[in-house]
RODO-2510 file (C-alpha; in nm, 4 decimals, decimal comma):
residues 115
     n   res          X          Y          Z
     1     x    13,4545    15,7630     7,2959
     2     x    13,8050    15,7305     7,2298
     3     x    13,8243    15,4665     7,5225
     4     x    13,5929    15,2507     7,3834
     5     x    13,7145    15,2647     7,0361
     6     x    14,0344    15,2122     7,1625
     7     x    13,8866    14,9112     7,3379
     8     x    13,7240    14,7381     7,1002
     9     x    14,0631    14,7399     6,8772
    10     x    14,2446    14,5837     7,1369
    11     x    13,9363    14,3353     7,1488
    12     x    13,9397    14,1937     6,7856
    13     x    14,3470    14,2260     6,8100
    14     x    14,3217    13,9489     7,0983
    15     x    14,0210    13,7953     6,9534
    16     x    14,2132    13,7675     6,6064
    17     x    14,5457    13,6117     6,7740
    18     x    14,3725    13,3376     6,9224
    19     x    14,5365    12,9877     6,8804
    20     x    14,5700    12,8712     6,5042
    21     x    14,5557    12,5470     6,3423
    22     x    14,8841    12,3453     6,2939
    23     x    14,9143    12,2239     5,9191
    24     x    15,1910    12,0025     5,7690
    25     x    15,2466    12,0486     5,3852
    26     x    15,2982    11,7185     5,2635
    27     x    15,5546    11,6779     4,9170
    28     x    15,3266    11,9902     4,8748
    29     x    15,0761    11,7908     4,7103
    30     x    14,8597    11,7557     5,0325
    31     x    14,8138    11,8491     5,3962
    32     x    14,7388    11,7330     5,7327
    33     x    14,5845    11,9147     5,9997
    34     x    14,7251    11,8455     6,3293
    35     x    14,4851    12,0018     6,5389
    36     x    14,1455    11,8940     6,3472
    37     x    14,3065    11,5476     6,2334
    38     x    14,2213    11,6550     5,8932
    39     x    14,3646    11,5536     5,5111
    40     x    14,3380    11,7172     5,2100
    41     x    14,4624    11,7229     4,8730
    42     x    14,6010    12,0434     4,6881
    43     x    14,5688    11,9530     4,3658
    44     x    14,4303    11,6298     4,1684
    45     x    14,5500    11,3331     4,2158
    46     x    14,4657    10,9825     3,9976
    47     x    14,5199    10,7633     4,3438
    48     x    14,2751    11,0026     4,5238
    49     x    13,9948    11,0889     4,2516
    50     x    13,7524    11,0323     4,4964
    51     x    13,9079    11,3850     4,7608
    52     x    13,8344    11,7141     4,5801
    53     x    14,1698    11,9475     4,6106
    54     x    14,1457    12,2038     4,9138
    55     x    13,8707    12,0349     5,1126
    56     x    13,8769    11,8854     5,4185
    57     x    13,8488    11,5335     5,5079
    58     x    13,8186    11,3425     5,8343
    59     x    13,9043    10,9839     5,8567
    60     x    13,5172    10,9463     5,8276
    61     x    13,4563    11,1878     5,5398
    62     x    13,7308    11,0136     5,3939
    63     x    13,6135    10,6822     5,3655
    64     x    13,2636    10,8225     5,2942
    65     x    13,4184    10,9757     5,0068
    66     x    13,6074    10,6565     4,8815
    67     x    13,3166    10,4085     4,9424
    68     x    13,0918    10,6186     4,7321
    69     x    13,3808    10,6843     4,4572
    70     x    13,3964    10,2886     4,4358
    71     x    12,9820    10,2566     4,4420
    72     x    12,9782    10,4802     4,1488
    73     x    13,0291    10,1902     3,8764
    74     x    12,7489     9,9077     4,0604
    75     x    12,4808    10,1577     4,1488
    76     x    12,2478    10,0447     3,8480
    77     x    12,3190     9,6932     3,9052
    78     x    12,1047     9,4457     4,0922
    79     x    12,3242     9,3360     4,3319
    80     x    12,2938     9,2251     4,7098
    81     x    12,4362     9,4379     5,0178
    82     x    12,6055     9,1427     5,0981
    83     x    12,7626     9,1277     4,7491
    84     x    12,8490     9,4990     4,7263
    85     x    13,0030     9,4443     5,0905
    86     x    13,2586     9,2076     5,0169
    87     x    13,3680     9,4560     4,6958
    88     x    13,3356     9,7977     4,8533
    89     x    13,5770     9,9329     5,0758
    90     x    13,5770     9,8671     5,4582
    91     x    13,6305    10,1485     5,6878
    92     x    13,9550     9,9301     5,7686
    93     x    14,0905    10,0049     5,4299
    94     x    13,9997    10,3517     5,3954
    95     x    14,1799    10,4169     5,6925
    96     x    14,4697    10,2170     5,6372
    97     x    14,4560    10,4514     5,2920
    98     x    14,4752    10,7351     5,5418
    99     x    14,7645    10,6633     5,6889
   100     x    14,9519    10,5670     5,4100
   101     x    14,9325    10,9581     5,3411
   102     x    14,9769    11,1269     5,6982
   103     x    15,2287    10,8352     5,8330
   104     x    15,5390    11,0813     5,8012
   105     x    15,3500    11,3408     6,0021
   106     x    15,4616    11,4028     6,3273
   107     x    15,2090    11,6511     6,4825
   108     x    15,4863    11,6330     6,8071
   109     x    15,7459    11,8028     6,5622
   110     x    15,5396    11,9512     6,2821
   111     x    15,7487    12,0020     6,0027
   112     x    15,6966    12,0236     5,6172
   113     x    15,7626    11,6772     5,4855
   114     x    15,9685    11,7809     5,1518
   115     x    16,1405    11,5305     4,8830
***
């Protein structure tokens, strides 16, 4: 019995030092996650009302987020898709957003990016 117990604590020990995520704090106002290739925000921000602080984002949730932040204001209107496409953001743009935030990370050297 004392085997097994002994075991199974050596088990979760292992189990629980498995390989962790590498996060950069950026001007500790935001994050990137080098192994997920993640963003998020830490706290509100006017330039990024459309993230909610201490969630996630991919590139993809990202501009999800965005396009739908800038939608928000022509949703009642009666407008065309093509219309709405040449005012809404292109994936292009939410990206280039992107990585106007992450461009100091270097997930080679991670290091806190600090003023």
């Amino acid at each position: 019995m004392k085997k097994t117990f002994s075991l199974l604590i050596l088990l979760f020990t292992v189990i629980s030092c498995g390989p962790s995520d590498v996060i950069v704090n950026i001007y500790g106002a935001s994050e990137y996650n080098c192994t997920t290739k993640e963003f998020r925000i830490l706290k509100p921000m006017p330039m990024l009302s459309f993230l909610k602080p201490k969630k996630w984002y991919t590139r993809d949730e990202f501009h999800e987020a965005n396009y739908k932040e800038a939608l928000e204001p022509y949703k009642d209107l009666a407008m065309s898709e093509e219309t709405l496409s040449e005012v809404l953001p292109k994936p292009e743009i939410s990206d280039a957003f992107f990585n106007e935030f992450t461009m100091k990370v270097d997930c080679e050297n991670p290091k806190d990016i600090k003023f």
